[in-house]
C-alpha positions in Angstrom: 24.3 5.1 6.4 21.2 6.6 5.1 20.8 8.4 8.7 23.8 9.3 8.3 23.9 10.9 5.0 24.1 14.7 6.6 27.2 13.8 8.5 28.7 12.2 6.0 27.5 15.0 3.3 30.0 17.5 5.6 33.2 15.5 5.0 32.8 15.2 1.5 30.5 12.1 1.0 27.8 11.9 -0.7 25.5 9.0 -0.4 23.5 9.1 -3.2 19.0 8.9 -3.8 19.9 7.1 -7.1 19.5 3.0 -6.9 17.8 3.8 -3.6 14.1 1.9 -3.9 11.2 3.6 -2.5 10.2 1.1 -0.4 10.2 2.3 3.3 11.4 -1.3 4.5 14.1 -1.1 1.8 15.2 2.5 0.9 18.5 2.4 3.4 20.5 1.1 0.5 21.6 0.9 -3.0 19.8 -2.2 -3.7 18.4 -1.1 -7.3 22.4 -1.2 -8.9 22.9 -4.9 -8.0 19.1 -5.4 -9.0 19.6 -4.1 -12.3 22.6 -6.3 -13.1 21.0 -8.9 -11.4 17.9 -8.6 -13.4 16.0 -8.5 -11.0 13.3 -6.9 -9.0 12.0 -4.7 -12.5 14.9 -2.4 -11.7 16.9 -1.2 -15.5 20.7 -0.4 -16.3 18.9 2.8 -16.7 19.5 3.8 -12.6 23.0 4.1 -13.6 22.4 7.3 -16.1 20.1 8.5 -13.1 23.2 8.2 -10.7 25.9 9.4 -13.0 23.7 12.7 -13.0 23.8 13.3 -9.4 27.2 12.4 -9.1 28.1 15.1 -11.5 26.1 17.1 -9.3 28.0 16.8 -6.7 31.9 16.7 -5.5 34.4 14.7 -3.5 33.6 11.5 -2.6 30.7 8.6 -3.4 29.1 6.4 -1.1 27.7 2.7 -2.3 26.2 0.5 -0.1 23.6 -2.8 -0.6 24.2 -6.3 0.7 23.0 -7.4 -2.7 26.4 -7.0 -4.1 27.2 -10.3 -2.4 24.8 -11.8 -4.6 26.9 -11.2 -7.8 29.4 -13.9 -9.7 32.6 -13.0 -10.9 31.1 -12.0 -14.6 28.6 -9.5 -12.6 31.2 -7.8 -10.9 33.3 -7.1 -13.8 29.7 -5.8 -15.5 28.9 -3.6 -12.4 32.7 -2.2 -12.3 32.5 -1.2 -15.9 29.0 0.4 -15.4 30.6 2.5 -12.6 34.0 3.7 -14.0 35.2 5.3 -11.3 38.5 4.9 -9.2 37.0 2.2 -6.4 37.6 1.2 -2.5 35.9 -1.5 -2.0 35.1 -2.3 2.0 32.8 -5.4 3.2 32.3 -6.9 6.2 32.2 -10.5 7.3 30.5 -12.9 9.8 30.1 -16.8 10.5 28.8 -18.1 7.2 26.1 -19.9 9.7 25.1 -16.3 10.8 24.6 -14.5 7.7 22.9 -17.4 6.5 20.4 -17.0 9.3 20.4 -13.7 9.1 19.7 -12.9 5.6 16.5 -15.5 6.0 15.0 -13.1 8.2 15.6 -10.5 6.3 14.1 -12.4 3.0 11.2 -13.4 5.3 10.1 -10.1 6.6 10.7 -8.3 3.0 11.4 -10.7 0.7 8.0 -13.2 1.5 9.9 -15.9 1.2 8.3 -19.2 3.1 11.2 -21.5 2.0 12.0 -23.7 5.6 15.8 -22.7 6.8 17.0 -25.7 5.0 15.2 -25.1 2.1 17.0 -21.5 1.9 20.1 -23.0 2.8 20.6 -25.2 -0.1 19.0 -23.2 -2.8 20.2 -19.0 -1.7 23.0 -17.3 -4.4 24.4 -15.4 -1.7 28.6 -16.0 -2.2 29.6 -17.3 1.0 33.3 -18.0 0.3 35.2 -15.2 1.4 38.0 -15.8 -0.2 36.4 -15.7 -3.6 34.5 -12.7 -2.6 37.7 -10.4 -1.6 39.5 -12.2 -5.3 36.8 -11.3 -7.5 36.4 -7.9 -6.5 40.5 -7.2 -6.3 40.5 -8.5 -9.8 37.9 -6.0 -11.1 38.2 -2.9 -13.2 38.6 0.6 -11.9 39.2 -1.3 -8.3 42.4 -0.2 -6.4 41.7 -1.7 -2.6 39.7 -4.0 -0.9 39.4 -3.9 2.9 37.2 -6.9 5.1 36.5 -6.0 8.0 34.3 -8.4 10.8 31.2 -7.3 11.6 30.3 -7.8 15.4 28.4 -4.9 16.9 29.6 -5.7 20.4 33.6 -4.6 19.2 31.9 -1.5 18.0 31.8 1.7 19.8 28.1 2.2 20.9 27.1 -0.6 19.0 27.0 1.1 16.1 28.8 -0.2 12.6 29.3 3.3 11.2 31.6 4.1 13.8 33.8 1.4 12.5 33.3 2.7 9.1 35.1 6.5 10.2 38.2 4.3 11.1 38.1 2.5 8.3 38.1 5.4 5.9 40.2 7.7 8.7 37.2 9.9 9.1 37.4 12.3 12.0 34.0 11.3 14.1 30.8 11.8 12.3 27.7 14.2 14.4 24.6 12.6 14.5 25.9 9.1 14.2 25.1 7.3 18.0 20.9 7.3 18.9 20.3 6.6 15.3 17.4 4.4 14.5 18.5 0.9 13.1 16.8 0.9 9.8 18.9 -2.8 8.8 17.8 -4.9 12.1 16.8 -8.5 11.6 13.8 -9.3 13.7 14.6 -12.3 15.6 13.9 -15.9 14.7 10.3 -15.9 16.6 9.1 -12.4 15.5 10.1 -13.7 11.8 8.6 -16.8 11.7 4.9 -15.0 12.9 5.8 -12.8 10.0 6.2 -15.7 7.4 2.8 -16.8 9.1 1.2 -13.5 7.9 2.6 -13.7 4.6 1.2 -17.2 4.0 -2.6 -15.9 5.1 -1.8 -13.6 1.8 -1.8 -10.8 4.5 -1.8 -7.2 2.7 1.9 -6.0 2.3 0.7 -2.8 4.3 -0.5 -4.6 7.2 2.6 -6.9 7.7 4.8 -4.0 7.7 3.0 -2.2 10.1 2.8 -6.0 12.3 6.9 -5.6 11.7 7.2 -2.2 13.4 5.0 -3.5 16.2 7.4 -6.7 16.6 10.8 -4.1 16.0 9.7 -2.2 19.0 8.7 -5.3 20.9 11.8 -7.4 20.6 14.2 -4.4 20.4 15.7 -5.1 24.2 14.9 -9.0 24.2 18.7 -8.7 22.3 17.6 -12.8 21.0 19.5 -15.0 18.6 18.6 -15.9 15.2 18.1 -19.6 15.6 16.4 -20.9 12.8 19.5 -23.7 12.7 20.3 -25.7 15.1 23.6 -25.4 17.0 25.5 -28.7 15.5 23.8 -27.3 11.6 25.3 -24.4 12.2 28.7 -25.5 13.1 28.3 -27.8 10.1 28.3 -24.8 8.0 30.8 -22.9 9.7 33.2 -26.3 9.4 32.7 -26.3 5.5 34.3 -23.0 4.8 37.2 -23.8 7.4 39.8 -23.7 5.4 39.0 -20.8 2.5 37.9 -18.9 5.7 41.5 -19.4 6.7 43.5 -18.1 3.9 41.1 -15.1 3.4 42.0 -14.2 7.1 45.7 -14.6 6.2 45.4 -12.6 3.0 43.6 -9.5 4.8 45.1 -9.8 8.0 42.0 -10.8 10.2 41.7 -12.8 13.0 40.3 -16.3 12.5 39.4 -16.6 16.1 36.2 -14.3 14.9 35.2 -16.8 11.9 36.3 -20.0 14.1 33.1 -22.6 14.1 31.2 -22.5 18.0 31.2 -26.0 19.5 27.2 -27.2 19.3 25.3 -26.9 22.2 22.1 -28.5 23.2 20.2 -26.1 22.5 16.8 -26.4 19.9 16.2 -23.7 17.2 13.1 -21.5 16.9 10.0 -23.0 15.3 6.8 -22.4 15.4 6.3 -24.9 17.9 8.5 -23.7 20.1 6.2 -21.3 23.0 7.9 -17.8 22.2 6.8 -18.2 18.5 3.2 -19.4 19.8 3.1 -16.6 22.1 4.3 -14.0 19.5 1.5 -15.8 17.0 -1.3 -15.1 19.6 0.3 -11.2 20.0 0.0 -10.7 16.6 -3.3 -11.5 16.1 -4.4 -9.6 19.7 -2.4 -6.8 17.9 -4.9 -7.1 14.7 -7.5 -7.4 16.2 -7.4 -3.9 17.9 -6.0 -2.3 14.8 -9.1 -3.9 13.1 -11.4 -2.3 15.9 -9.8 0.9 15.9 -10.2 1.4 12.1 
């Protein structure tokens, strides 16, 4: 959205600098709102003052957007909706439980320094996973008059490209400047992370991991590879547990549970770092370093 802001700036939409973080890695979204009711991250109830000043700035319509907003309960929802009193349309998407968990522990890897194992992060994330509660808790909040899920699978989406589903959504005519954009948001996949999380535990300068993930974006950008930090039948495991909420949230906003149904395990062995890819990526890396270090 963030490369879209210009497009979205001529129909009417503004997608606002405040609760934006400066960091490069991180600045595509709204992540300092939830952080602030969170309690988190040093961010202050105060970027809410700073937004409500733009806002009145500005006319038409507001923009939020963070994946940290899945991280609130039902009290922090009601807290955020009161701290933004403002008619509300509330519109998420939704994957495989097993795929946002694997996803979000790249994420939280590369940018987070997290060096939790996958099943450490498994049994110990916040994220809300139940769908069901989700779409309640935010129906049931002040100020919020619709809630729309919508799955998230960039092969239904024209050009690959989720804000394309977004114009439907909101019955947007096509936005200019939306296709070619760079994809600030990608996970790295499993191998790339896991040499990342290797750099993060040689207490590697933030700086120089960063630049190490650019190098690894550009590399594995047409290797178009899985997550797989869980194996096939763990994932399915996961998938099985929310079976039947998954169910009843599909009936309730009229998706198609064929998209959320569990995948039959394969035999098939996740990423680790003994696996060659990640030993290959490991010895890239440090091939990588070395001639940074030469050329500095």
């Amino acid at each position: 959205m963030l490369e879209n802001a210009p497009a979205l700036a001529r129909h009417g939409i503004l997608y606002p600098v405040a609760g934006r973080p400066t960091l490069s890695a991180v600045r595509f979204g709204h992540h300092e709102l939830a952080w602030a009711v969170l309690n988190r991250n040093s961010a202050t109830l105060d970027v809410y003052r700073i937004l409500k000043n733009e806002i009145e700035q500005e006319s038409g319509n507001i923009l939020i957007s963070s994946e940290e907003f899945n991280k609130f309960t039902e009290n922090e929802i009601q807290s955020f909706c009161k701290l933004m009193p403002f008619e509300k349309h509330i519109i998420f998407y939704f994957r495989k439980q097993s795929d946002i968990y694997q996803g979000l522990y790249g994420t939280d890897i590369t940018y987070n320094r997290d060096l939790r194992s996958v099943h450490e992060y498994v049994e110990t994330t916040d994220v809300e996973y139940n769908f069901l509660r989700l779409f309640n808790n935010w129906r049931n909040a002040p100020g919020v008059l619709s809630v729309i899920a919508r799955p998230y699978d960039r092969r239904r989406f024209e050009s690959g490209n989720v804000v394309r589903d977004f114009e439907r959504t909101l019955n947007l005519p096509p936005l200019q400047g939306v296709d070619g954009a760079p994809d600030l948001n990608a996970s790295l996949p499993a191998y790339a992370a896991l040499a990342v999380q290797n750099l993060w535990r040689r207490g590697t300068e933030p700086g120089v991991v960063y630049h190490i993930v650019d190098f690894l974006a550009r590399k594995s950008a047409v290797e178009k590879r899985s997550y797989q930090y869980l194996s096939p039948q763990e994932a399915f495991n996961i998938d099985m547990s929310y079976y039947e909420t998954n169910q009843r949230f599909c009936e309730l906003t009229g998706n198609d549970m064929a998209f959320l149904e569990p995948s039959m395990p394969k035999d098939e062995a996740p990423e680790t770092f003994d696996s060659p890819t990640v030993k290959k990526t490991l010895l890239e890396v440090e091939q990588y370093l070395h001639g940074v270090a030469k050329k500095t």
